[in-house]
N, C-alpha and C positions, 0 to 999 in steps of 0.2 A: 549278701545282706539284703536287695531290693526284695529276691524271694521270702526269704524269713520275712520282711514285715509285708510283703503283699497274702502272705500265708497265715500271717496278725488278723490283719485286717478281717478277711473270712471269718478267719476264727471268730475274731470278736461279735462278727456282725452273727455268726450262727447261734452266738452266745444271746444276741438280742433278738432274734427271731424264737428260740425255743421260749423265751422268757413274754414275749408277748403271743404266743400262741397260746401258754399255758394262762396265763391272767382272761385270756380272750374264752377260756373256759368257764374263767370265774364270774364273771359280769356279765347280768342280764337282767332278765324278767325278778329272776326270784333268786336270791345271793343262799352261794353253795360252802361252806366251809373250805378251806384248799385241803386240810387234811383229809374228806370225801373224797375230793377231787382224785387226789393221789390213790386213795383207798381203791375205787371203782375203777380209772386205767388198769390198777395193776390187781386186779383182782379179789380188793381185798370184802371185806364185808360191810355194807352200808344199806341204805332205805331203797327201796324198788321206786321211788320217786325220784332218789338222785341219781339210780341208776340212768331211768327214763329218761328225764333230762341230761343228761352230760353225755350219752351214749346215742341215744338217737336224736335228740336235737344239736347239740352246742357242737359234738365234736368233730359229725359231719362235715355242717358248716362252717367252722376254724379249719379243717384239711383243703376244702374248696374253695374258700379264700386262698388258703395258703397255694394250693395248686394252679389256682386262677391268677393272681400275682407274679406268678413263679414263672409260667407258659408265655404268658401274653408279651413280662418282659424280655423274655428272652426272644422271643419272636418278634418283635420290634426292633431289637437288637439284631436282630437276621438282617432286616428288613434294609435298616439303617446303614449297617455295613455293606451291603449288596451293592444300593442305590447311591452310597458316599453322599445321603443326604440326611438330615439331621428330622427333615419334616418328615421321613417315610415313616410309614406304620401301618399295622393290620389295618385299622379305622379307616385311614385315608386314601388309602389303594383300594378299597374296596374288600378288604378279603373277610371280613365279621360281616358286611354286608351280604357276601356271598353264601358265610353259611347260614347266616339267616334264611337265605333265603330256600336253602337246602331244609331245613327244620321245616318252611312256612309248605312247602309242598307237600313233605311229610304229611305232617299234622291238619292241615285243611286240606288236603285231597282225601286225607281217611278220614276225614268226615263228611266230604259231599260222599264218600263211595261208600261210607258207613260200615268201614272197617277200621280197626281199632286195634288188630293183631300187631299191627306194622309201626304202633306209636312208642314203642317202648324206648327204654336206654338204648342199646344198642343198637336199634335201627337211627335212632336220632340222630345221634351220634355220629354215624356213619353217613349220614345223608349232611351232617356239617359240616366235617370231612372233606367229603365231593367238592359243596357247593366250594368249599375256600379255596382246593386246589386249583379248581375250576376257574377260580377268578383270578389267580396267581400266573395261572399258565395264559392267561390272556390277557394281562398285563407284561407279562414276561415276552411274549408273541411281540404286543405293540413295542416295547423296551426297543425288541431287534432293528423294529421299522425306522423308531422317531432318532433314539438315539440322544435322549433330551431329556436330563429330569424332571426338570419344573412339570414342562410337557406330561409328564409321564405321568406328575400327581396329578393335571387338571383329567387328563384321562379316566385316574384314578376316581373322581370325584362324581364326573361323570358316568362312570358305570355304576357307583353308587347308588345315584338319580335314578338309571335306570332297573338297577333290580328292583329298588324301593318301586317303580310305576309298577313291576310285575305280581311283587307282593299285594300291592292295593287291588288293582285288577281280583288275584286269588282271593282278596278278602271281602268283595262285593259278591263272590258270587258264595260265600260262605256262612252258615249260619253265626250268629251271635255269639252262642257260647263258647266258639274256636276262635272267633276275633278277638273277643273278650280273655282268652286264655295264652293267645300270641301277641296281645296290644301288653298283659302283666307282662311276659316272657323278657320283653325288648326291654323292658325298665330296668331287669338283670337281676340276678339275687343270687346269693350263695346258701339258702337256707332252705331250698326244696329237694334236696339231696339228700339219702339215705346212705349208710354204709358199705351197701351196694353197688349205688352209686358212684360212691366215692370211689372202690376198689377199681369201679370201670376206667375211670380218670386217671386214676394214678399209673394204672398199665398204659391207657394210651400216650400221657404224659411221658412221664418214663421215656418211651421211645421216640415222641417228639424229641425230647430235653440230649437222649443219647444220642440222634443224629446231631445236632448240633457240636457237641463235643466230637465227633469226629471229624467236623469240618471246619476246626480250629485253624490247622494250619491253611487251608485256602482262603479262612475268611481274613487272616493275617495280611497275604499278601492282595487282596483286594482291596485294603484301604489305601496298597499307592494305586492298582489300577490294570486291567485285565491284562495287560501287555506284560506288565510286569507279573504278574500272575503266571502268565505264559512261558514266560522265562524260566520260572523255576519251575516249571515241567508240572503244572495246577492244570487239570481239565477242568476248563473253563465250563462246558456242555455238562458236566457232571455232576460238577460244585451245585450250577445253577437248580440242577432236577433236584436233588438233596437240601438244598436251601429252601425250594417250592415246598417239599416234600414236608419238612421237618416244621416251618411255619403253618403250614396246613392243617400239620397234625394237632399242634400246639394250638388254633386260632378256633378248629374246628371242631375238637372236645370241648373246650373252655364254654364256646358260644353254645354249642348243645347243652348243657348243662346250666349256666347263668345268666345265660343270656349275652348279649353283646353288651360286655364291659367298656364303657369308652377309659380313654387317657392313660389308661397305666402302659399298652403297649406302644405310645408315644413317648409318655412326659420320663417314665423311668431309664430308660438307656440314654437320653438327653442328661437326665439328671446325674446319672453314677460317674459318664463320660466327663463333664464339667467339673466334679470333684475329684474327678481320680488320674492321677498322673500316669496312665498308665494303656496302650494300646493293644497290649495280647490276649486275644482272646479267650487263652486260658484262666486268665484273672478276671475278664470282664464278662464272661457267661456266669461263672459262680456267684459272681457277688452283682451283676444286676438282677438274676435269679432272687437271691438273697430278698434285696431291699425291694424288688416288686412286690415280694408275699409280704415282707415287715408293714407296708404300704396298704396292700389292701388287706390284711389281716383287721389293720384299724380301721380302714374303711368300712369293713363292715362292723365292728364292734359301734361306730359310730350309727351305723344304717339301722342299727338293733335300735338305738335309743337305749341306753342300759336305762334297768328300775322302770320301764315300763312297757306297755303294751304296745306300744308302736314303731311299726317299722318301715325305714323308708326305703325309698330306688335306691340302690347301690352307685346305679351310673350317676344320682346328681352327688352323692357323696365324694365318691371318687373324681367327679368335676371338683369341687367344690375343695377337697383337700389335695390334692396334685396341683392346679391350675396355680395356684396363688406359690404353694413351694415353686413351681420351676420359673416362674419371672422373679420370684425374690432372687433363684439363683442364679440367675441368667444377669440382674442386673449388679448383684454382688461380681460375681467373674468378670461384667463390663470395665467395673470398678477399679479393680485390682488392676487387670489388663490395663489401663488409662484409657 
């Protein structure tokens, strides 16, 4: 019985994920009939203007929300279960810091070197990748030393500081128009994305999303705690690399592509956890998956400004509609609790 409705529950929520992905096609600059809508997905016959728009602008953008929502809370949710602390996350540990910082090398090195070969999707990508494992496995190093979470976040915070002093350093010695192109980047956005793009995301996703699922059953017993982990025959040394590994993946596509999304890969695995009676991580990878892309799906529809021309950061949006949901929940659940 608990399966059949935690099996609802998905359902439902995939029921309201398809249904605002698809509205999130219809609202924008300039209002598309849904009957188009459906025409042009599936090939039917319609105007080369709505082709335009729904195909190379809107649908990108609605996948890389979706994708970006998708990754970051799941990775959070790594994060959070790893650490048994509720404050971990990409943001806070440094690890969107780090592949930023992997992007900022990229990008303003091929411009003081005035090479441009090396800027593309897949080198970015890949160089966001590095930097977030990079900052994971050296978080994960210190983890061994201190032995202390709170410790672990100020650490965290601290390495933060300092990539950001490296990146500024990189960006004084940088022309303008690369500052100017990495100062947009950081505000975040899911709407410079092509189809190409996307396809790139979706593979590396994918395989972020698929390590995770198979480290269901170790992340299970990490929430009472390595010893106990240990017991039931969990390499502990293994879990850990694949946990680095799979956030990485997840933290370090996202960021190449949108830039460094703040809150969703915090506030949503905080949020689903507080609602959801329920600790197996078979249930709570799918459906925080779920509600991060329902999440920032809106968040950028809201970022578009529908019916008109302006669009704003993602990241204040995503502050701005996450922030206020998890302290309503957080003091609803106080509530309850007495």
């Amino acid at each position: 019985m608990v399966l059949n409705r935690n099996l609802r529950h998905i359902l439902l929520l995939f029921i309201l994920l398809i249904t605002i992905t698809y509205l999130a096609l219809f609202i924008g600059s300039e209002m598309i009939p849904f009957s188009e809508i459906i025409k042009t997905l599936f090939g039917g016959n319609t105007s080369k203007i709505n082709d335009f728009i729904i195909l190379e602008i809107r649908l990108p953008r609605v996948l890389t929300a979706l994708f970006a929502g998708t990754s970051l809370s799941i990775a959070g949710l790594l994060m959070q279960t790893y650490f048994r602390n509720s404050l971990a996350g990409p943001s806070i540990l440094g690890v969107s810091s780090g592949a930023g910082l992997g992007v900022a090398i990229v990008t303003m090195s091929a411009s003081l070197l005035g090479v441009t070969a090396f800027t593309n999707g897949v080198s970015i990508t890949l160089a966001a990748i590095i930097g977030a494992v990079f900052v994971l496995f050296s978080i994960l190093l210190i983890a061994s030393k201190i032995g202390n979470g709170v410790l672990l976040l100020i650490v965290g915070i601290i390495l933060s500081s300092f990539i950001g002093a490296i990146v500024t350093v990189l960006q004084y010695f940088t022309d303008a128009d690369s500052i100017q192109k990495y100062i947009l980047w950081t505000m975040g956005s899911a709407s410079s994305t092509t189809l190409n793009d996307v396809k790139i995301l979706a593979i590396v996703s994918f395989v972020g999303i698929g390590i995770a699922f198979f480290l269901i059953k170790p992340l299970n017993s990490l929430l009472i705690g390595e010893t106990y982990a240990r017991s039931m025959g969990i390499s502990i040394k293994k879990s850990r690399f694949l946990i680095v590994l799979s956030t990485g993946i997840l933290v370090g596509s996202i960021t190449a592509f949108c830039g460094p999304i703040a809150f969703i890969g915090l506030a949503v695995p905080h949020l689903v956890k507080l609602n959801v009676k329920e600790s197996n991580h078979n249930y709570l990878i799918p459906i925080t998956g779920i509600v991060g892309g329902v999440i920032m799906i809106l968040a950028d529809v809201v970022a578009q400004v529908p019916f008109s021309e302006i669009q704003l950061p993602i990241n204040a949006v995503t502050s701005l509609i996450a922030a206020p949901i998890i302290i309503i929940t957080i003091l609803k659940h106080k509530q309850n609790n007495g």
